[in-house]
Backbone of each chain as ProteinMPNN parsed JSONL, in Angstrom:
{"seq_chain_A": "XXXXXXXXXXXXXXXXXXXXXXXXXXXXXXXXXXXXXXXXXXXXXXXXXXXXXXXXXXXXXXXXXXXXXXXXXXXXXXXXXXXXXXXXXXXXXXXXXXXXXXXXXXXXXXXXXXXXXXXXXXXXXXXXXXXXXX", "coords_chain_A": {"N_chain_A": [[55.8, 103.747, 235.306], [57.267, 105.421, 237.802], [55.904, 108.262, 239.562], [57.125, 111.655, 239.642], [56.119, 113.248, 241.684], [55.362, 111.399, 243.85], [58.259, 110.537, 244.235], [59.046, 112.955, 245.482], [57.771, 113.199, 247.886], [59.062, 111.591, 249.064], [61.683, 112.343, 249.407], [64.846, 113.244, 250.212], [65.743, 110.636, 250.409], [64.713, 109.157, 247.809], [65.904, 110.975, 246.272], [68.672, 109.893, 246.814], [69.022, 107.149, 246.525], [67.791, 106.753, 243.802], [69.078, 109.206, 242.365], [69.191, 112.587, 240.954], [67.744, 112.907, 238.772], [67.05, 110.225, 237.334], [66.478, 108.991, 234.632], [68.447, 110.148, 233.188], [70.776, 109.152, 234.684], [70.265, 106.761, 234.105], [70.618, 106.3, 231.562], [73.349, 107.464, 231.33], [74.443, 105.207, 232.373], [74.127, 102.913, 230.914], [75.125, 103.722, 228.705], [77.838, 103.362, 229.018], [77.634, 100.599, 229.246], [77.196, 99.953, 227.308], [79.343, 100.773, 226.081], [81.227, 99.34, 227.138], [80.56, 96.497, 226.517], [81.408, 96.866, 223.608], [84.102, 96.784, 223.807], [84.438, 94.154, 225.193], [83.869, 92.792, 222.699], [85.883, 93.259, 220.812], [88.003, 92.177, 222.065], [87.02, 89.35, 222.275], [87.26, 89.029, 219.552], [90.203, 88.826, 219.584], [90.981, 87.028, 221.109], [89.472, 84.494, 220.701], [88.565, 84.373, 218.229], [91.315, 85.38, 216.478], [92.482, 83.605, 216.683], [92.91, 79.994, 218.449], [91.075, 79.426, 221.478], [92.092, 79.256, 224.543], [91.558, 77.385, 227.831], [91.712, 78.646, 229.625], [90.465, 81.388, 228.018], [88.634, 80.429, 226.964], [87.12, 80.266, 229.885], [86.946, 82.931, 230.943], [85.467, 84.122, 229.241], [83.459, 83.308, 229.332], [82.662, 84.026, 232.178], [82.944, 86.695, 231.538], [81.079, 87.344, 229.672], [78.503, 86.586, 231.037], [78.531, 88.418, 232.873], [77.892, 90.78, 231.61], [75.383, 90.623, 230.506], [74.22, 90.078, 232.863], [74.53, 92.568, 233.656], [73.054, 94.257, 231.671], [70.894, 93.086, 232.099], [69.673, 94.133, 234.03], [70.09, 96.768, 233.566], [67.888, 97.521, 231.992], [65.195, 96.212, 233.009], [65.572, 98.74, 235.295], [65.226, 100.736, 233.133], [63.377, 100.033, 232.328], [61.287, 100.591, 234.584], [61.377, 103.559, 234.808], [61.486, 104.567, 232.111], [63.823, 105.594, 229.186], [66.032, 108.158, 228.32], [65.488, 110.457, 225.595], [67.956, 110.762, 223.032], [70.377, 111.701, 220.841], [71.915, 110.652, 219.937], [70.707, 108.481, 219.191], [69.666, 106.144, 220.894], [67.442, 103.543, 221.852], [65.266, 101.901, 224.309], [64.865, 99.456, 223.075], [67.32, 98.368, 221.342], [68.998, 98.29, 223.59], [68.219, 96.243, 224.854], [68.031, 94.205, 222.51], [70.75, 93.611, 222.127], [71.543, 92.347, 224.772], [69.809, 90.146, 223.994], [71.468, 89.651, 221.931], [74.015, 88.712, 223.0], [73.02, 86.954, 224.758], [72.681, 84.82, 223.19], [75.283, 84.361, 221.983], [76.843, 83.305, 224.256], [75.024, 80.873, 224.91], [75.946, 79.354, 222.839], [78.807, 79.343, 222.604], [78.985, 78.243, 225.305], [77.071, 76.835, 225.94], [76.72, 74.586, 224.3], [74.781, 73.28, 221.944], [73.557, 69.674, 221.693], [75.364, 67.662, 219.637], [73.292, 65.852, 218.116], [70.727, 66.776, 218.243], [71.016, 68.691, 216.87], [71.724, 68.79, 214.649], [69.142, 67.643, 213.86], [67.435, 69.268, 213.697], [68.856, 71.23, 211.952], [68.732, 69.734, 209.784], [66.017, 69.207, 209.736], [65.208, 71.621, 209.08], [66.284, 73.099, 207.467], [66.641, 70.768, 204.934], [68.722, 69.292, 204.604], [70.432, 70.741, 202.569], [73.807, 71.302, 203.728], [75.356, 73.715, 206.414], [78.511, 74.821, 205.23], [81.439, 75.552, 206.187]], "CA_chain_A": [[56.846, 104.712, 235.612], [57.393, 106.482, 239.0], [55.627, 109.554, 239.503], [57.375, 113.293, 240.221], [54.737, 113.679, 243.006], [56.027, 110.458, 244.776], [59.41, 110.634, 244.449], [59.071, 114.19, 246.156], [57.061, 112.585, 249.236], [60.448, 110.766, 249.696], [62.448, 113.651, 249.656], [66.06, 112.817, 250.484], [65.783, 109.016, 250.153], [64.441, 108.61, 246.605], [67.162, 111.546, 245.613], [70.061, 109.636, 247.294], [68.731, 106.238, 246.117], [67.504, 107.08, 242.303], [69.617, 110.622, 241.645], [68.247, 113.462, 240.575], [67.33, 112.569, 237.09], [67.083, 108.741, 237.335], [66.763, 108.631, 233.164], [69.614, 110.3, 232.754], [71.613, 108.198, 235.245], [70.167, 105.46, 233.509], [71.741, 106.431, 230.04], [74.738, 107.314, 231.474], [74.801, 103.454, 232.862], [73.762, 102.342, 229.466], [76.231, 104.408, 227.647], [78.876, 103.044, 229.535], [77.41, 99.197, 229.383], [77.738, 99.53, 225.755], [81.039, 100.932, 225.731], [82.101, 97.657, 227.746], [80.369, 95.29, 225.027], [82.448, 96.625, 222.509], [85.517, 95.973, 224.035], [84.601, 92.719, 225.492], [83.792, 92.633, 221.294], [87.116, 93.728, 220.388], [88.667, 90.86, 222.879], [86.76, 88.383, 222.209], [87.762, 88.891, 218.801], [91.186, 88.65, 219.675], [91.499, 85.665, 221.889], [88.485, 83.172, 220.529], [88.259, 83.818, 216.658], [92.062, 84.895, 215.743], [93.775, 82.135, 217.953], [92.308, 79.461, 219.074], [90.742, 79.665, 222.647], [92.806, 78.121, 225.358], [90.525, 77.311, 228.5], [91.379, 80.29, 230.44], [90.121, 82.244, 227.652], [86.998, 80.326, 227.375], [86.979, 80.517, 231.38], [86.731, 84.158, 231.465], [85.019, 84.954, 228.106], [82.208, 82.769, 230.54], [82.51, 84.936, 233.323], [82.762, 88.306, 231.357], [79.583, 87.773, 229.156], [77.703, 86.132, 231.688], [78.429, 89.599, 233.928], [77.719, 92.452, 230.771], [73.927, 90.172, 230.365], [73.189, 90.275, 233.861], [73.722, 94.616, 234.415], [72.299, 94.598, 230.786], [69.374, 92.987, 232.719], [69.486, 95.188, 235.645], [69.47, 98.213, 232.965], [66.536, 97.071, 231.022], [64.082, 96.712, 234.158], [65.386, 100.143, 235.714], [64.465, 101.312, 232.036], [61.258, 99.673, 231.757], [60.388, 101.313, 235.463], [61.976, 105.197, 234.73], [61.945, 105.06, 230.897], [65.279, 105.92, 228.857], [66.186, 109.409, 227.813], [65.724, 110.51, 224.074], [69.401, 110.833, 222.831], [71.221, 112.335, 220.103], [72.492, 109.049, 219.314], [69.065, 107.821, 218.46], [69.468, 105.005, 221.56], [66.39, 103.333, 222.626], [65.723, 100.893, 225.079], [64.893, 98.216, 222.293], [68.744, 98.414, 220.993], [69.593, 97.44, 224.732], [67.357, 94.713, 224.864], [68.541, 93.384, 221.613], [71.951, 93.903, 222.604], [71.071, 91.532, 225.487], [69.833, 89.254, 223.394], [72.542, 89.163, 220.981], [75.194, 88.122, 223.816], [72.426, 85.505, 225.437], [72.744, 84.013, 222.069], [76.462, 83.829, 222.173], [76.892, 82.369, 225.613], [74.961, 79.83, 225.088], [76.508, 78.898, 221.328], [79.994, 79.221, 223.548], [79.462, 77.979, 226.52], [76.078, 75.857, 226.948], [76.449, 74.101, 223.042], [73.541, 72.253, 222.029], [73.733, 68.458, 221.117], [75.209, 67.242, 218.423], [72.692, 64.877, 217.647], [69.669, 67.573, 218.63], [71.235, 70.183, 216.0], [71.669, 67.938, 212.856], [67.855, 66.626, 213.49], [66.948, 70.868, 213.673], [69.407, 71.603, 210.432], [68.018, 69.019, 208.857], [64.67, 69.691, 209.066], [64.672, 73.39, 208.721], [66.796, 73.541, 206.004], [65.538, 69.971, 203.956], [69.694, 68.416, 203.979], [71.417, 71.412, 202.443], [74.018, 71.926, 205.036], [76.123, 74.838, 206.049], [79.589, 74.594, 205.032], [82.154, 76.963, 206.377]], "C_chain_A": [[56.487, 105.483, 236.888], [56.897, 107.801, 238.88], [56.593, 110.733, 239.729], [57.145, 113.065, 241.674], [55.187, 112.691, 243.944], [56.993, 110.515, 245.375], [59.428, 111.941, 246.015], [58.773, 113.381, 247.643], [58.237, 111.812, 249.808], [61.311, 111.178, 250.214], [64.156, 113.162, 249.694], [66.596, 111.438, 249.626], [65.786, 108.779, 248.472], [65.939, 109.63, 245.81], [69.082, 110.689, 245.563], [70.176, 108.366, 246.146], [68.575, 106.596, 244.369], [68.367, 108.414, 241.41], [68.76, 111.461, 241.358], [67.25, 113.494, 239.663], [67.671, 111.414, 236.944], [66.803, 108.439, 235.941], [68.188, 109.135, 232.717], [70.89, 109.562, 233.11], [71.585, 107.292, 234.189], [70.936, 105.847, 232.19], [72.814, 106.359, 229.99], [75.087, 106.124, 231.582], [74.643, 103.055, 231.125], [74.485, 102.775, 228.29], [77.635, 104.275, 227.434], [78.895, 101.385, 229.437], [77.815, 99.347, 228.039], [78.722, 99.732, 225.328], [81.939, 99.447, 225.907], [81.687, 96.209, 227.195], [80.895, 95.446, 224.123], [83.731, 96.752, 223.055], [85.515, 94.812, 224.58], [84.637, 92.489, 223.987], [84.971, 92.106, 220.821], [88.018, 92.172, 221.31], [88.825, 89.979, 222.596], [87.472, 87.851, 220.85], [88.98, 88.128, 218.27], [91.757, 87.134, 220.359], [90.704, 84.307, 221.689], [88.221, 83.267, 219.121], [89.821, 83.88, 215.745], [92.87, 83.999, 216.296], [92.322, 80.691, 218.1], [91.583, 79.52, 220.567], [91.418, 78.618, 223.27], [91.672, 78.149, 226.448], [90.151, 78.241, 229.184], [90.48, 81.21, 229.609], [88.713, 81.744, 227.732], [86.43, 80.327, 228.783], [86.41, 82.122, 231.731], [85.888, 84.875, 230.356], [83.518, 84.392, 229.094], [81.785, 83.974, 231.268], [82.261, 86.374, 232.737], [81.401, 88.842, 230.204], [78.836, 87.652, 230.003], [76.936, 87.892, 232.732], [77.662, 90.659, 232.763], [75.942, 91.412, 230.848], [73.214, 90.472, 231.229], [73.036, 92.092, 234.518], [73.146, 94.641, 233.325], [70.942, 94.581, 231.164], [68.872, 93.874, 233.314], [69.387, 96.785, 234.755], [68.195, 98.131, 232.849], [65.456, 97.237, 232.231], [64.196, 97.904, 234.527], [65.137, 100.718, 234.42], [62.984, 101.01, 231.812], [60.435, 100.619, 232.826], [60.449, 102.669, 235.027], [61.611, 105.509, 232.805], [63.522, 105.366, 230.322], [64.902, 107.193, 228.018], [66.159, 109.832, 226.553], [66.985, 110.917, 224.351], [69.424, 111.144, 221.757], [71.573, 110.982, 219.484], [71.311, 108.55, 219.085], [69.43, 106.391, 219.552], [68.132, 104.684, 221.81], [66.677, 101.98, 223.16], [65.525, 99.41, 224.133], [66.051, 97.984, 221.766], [69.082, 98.291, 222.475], [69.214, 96.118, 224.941], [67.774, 93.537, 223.822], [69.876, 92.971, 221.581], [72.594, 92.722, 223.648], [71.116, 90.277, 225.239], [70.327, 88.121, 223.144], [73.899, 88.085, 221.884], [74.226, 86.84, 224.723], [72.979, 84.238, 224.289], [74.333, 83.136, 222.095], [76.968, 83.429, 222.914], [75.978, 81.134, 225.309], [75.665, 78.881, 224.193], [77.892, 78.363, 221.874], [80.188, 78.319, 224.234], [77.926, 76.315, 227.12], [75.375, 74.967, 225.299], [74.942, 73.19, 222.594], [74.284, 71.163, 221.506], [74.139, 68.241, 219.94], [73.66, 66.828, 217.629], [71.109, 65.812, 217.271], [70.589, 68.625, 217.131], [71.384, 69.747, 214.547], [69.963, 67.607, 212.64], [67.169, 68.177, 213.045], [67.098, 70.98, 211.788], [68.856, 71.058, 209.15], [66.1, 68.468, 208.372], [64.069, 71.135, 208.899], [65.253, 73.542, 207.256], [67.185, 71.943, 204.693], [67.421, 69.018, 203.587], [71.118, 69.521, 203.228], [72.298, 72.191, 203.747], [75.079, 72.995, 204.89], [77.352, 74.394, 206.115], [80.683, 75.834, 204.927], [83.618, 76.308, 206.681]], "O_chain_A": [[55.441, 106.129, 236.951], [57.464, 108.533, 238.069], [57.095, 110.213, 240.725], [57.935, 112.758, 242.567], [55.454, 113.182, 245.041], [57.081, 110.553, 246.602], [59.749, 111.729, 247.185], [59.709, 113.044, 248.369], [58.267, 111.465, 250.989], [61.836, 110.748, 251.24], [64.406, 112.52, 248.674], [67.395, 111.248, 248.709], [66.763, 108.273, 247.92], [66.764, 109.149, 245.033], [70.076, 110.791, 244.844], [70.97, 108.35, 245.206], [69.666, 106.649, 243.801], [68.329, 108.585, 240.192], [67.562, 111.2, 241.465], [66.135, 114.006, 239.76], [68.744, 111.299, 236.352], [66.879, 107.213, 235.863], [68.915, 108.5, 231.953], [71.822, 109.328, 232.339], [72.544, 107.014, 233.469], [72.094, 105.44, 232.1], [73.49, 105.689, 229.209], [76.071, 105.775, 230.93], [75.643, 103.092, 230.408], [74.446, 102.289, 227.159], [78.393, 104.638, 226.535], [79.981, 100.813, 229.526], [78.859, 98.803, 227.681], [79.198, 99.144, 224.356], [82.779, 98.815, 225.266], [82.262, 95.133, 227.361], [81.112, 94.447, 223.439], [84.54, 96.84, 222.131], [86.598, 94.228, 224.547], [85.648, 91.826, 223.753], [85.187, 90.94, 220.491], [88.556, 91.279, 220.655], [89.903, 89.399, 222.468], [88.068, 86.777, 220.762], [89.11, 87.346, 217.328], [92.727, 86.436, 220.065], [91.021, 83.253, 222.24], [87.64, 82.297, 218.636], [90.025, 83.134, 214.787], [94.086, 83.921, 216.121], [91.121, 80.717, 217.831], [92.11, 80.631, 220.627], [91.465, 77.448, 222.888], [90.735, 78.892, 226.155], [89.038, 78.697, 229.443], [89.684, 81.882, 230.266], [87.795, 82.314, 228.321], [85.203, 80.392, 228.862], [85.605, 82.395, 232.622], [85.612, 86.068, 230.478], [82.661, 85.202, 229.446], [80.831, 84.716, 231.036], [81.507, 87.162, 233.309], [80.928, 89.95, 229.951], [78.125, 88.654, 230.084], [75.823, 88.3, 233.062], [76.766, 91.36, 233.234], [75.278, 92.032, 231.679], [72.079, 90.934, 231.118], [72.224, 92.669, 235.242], [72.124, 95.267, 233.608], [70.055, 95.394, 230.902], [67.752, 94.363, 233.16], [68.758, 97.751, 235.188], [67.422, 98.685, 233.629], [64.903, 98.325, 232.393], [63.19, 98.581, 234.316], [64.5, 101.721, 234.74], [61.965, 101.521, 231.348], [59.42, 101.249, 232.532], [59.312, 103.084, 234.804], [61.524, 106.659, 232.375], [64.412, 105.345, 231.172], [63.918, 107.347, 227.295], [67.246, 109.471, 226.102], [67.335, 111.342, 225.452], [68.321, 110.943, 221.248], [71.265, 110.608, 218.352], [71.574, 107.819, 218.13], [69.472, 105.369, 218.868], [67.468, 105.695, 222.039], [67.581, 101.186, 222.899], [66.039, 98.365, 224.533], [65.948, 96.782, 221.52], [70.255, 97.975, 222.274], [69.9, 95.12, 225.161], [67.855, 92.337, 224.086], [70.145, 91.932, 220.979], [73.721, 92.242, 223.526], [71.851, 89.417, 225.724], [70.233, 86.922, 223.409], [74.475, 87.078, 221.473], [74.812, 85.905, 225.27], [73.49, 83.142, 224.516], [74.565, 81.93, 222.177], [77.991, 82.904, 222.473], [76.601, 80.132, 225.661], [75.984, 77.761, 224.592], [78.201, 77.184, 221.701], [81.153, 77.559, 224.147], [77.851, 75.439, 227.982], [74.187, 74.743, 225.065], [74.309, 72.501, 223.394], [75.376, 71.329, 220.962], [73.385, 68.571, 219.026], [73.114, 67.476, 216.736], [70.463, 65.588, 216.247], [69.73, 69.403, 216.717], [71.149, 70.399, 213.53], [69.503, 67.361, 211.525], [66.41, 68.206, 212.076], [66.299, 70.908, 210.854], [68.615, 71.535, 208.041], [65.434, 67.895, 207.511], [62.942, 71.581, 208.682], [64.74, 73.995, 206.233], [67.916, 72.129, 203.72], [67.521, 68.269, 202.615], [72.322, 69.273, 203.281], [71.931, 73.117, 204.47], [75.639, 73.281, 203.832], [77.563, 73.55, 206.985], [80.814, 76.707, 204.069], [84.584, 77.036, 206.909]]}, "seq_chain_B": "XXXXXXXXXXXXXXXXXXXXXXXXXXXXXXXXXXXXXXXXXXXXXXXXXXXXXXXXXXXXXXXXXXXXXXXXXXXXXXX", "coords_chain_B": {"N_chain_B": [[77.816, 69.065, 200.053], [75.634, 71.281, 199.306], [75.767, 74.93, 199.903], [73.601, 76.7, 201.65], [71.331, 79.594, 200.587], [69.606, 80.8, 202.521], [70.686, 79.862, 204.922], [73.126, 81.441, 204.799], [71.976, 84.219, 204.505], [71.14, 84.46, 207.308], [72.894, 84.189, 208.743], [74.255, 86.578, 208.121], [72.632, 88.215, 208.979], [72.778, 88.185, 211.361], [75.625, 88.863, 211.746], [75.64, 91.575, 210.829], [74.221, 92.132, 213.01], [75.502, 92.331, 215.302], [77.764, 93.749, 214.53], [77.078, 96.568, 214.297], [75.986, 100.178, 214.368], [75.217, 101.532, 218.029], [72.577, 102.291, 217.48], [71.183, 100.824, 215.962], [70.626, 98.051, 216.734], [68.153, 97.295, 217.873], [66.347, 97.677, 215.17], [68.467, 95.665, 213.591], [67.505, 92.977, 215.103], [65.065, 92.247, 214.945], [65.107, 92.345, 212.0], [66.641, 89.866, 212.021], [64.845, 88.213, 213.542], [63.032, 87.818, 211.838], [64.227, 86.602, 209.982], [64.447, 84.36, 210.921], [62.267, 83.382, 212.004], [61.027, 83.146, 209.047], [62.337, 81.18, 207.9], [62.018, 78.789, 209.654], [58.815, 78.209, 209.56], [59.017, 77.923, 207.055], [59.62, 75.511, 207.052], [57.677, 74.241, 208.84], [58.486, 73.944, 210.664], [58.637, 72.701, 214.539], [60.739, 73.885, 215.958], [61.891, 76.555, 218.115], [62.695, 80.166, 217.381], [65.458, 80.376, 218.896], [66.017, 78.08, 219.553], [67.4, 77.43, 216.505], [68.787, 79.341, 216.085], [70.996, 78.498, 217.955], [71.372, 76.056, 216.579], [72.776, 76.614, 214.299], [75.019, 77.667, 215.419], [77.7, 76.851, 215.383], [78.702, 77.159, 212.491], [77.951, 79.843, 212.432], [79.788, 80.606, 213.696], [82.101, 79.824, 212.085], [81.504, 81.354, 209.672], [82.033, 83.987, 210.99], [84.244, 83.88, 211.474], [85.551, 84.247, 209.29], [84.815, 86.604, 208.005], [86.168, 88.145, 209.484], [88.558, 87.627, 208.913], [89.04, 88.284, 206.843], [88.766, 91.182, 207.181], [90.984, 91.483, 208.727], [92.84, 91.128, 207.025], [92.294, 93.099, 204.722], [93.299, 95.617, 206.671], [95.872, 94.993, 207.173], [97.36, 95.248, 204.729], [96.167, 94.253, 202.96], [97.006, 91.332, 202.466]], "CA_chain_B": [[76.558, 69.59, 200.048], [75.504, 72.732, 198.335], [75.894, 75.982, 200.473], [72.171, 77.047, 201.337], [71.669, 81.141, 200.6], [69.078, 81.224, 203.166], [71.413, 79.94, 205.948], [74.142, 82.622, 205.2], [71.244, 85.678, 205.367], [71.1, 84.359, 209.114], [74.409, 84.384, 209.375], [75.358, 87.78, 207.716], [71.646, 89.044, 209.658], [73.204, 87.63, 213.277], [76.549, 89.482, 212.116], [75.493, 92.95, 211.187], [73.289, 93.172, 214.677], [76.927, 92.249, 216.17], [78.436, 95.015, 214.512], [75.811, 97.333, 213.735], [76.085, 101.645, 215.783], [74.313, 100.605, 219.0], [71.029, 102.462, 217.651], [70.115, 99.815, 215.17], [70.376, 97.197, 216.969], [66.346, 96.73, 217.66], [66.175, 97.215, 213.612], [68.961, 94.531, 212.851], [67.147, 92.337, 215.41], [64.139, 92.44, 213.878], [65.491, 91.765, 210.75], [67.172, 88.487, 212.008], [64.11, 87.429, 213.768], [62.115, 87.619, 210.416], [64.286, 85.406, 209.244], [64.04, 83.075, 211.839], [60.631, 83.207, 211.783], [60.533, 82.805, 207.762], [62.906, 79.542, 208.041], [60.993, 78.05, 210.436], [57.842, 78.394, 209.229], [58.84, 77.273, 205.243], [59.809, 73.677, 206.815], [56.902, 73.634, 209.443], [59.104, 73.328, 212.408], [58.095, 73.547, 215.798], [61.29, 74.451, 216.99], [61.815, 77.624, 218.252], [64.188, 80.539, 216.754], [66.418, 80.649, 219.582], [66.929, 76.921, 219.052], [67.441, 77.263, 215.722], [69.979, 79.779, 216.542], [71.758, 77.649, 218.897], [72.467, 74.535, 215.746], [73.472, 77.101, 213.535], [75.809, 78.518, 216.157], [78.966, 76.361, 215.1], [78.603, 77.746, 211.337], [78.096, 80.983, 212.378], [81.502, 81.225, 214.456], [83.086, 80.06, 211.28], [81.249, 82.361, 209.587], [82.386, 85.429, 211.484], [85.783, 84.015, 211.19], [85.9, 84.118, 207.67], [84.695, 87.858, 207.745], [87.028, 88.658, 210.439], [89.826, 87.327, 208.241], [89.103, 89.111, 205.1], [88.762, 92.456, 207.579], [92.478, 91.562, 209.153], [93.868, 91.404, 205.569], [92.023, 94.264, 204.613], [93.938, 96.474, 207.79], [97.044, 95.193, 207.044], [97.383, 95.84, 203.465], [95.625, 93.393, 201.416], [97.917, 89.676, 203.265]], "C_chain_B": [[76.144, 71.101, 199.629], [75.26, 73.966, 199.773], [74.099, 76.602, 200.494], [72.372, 78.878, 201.702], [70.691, 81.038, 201.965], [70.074, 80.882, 204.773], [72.352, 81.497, 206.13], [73.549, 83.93, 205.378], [71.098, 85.665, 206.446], [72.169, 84.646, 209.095], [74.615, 85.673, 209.192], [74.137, 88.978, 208.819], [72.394, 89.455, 211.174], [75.077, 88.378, 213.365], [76.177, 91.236, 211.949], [74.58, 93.397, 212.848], [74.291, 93.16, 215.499], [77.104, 93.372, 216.022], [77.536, 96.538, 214.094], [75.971, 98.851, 214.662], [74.85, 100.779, 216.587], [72.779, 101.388, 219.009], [70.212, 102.025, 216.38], [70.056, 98.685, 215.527], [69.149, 96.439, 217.306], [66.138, 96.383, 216.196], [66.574, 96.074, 213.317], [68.283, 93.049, 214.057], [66.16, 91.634, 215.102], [64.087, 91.591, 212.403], [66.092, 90.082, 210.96], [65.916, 87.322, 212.393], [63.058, 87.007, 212.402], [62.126, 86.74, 209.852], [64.146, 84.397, 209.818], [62.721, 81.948, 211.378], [59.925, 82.597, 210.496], [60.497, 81.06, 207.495], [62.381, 78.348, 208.542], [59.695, 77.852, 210.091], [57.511, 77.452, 207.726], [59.071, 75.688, 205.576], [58.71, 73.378, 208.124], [57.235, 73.285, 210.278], [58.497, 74.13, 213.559], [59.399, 74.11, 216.552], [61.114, 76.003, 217.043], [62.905, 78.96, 217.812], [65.008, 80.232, 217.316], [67.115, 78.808, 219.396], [67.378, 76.832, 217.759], [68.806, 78.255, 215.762], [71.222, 79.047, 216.636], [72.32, 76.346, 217.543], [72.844, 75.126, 215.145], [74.708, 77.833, 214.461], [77.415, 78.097, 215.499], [79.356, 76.736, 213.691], [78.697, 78.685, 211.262], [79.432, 81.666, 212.76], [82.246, 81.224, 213.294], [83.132, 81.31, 209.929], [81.568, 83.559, 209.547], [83.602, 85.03, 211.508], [86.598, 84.592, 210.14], [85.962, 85.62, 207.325], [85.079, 88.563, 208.262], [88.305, 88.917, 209.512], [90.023, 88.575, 207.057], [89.248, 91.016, 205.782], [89.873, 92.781, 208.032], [93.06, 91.606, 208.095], [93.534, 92.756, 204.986], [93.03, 95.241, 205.402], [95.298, 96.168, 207.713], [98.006, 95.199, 205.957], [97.361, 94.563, 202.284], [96.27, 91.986, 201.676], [96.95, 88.91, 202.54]], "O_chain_B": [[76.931, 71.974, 199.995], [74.444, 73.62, 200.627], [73.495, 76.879, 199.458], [73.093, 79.403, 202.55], [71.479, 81.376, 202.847], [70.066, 81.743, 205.652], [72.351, 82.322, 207.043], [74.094, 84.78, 206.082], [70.881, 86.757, 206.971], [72.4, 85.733, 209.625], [75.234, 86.181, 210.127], [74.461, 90.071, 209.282], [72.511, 90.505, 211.806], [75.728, 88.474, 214.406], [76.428, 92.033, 212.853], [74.414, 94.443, 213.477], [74.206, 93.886, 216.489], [76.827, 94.2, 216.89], [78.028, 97.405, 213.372], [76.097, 98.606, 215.862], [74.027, 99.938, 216.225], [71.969, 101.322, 219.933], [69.175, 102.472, 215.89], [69.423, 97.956, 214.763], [69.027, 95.229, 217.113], [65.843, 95.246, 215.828], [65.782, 95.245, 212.867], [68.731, 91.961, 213.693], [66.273, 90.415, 214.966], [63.399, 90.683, 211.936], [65.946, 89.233, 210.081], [65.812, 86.171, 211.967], [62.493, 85.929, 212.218], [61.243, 86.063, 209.326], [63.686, 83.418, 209.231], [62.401, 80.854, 210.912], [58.895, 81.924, 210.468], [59.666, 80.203, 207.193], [62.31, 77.229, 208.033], [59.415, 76.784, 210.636], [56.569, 76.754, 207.35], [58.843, 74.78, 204.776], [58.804, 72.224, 208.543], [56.666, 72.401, 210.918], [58.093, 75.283, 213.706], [59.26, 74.72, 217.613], [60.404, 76.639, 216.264], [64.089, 78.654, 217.955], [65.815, 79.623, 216.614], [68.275, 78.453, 219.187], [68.022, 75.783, 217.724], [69.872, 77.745, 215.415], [72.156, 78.941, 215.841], [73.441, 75.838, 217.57], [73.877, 74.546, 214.811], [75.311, 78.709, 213.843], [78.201, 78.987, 215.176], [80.577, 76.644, 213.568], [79.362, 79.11, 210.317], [79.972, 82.712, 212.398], [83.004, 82.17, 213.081], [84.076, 81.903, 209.407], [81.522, 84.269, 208.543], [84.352, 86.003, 211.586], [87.701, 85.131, 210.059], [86.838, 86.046, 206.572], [84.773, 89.732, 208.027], [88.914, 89.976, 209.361], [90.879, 89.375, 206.68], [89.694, 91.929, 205.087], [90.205, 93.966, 208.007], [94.083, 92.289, 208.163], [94.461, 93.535, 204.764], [93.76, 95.799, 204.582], [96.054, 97.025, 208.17], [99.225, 95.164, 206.126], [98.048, 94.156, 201.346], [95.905, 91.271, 200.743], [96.959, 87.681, 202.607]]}, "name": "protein", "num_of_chains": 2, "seq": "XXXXXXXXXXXXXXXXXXXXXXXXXXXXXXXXXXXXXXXXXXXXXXXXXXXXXXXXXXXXXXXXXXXXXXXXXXXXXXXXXXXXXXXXXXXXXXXXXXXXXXXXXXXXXXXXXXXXXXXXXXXXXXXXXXXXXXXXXXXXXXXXXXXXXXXXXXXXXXXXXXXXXXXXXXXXXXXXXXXXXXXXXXXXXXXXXXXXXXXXXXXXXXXXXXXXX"}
């Protein structure tokens, strides 16, 4: 984490560049990233589980996780350098990270499927033949 | 083929960290990797969770359909 004592030696620059309170920025960013995962949520909901997905939708459900993963990224490092702010909301940066995760998970499930052939040989040796049936 | 319980605790694990306030989501992560970790482990696989993830992914969508459904009938008075 960035010193005080540094920053200062910067004077202007690090204020313009980082803000005053570069954890608090950061929350604010992070308070606002998560606002915009639950309405991509809420969307996704709407256009890929009660409908079918037409291509556009899987076209842009692409493009609009792909984007919330990569500032999720870009939080997460400026959190790892600055730290994240205790909150009221009990946030920490491990509930961003997992958050992260969770939507890597579903882009690839989406968008970058695994093999048939590769996911029956998995299913069927993790779980011994009983398969899932939905 | 018989419905395995340990699949659907992934599944219902991998949906509460979906919907979960956004300051349990480390907890319900946690909790999913456990199971990962358990699953994997009881059949001696080398894969890895995230692949293991990934073949259950097409189960899980229907999954969260199913519990979508029952939450749209719920909201619009019991359909």
């Amino acid at each position: 984490m960035q010193s005080a004592q540094s920053d200062r030696g910067w004077g202007p620059a690090a204020q313009v560049i980082l803000g005053p309170d570069p954890q608090l920025v950061l929350y604010g960013e992070a308070v606002v990233w998560f606002h915009k995962v639950e309405l991509f949520r809420h969307e996704e909901e709407q256009r890929m589980y009660r409908q079918t997905p037409a291509p556009e939708d899987l076209a842009l459900h692409k493009e609009l996780v792909l984007r919330l993963i990569e500032d999720g990224e870009h939080l997460g490092r400026l959190i790892d350098r600055h730290g994240f702010l205790s909150n009221a909301e009990g946030i920490t940066a491990n509930d961003l990270k997992s958050t992260v995760d969770n939507l890597r998970a579903d882009y690839r499930g989406w968008h970058e499927p695994m093999p048939a052939a590769e996911r029956d040989l998995i299913l069927r040796e993790v779980f011994d033949g009983t398969k899932p049936v939905h | 083929m018989a419905r395995n319980p340990f699949i659907e605790a992934i599944h219902q694990a991998r949906y509460d960290l979906e919907t979960c306030a956004r300051s349990e989501r480390g907890g319900r992560q946690r909790q999913l990797d456990e199971l990962l970790r358990q699953a994997l482990a009881r059949a001696s696989s080398k894969a890895t969770p995230n692949h293991l993830l990934d073949a259950l992914f097409d189960d899980y969508r229907e999954f969260k359909r199913g519990k979508k459904r029952q939450e749209w009938a719920r909201l619009s008075g019991g359909a």
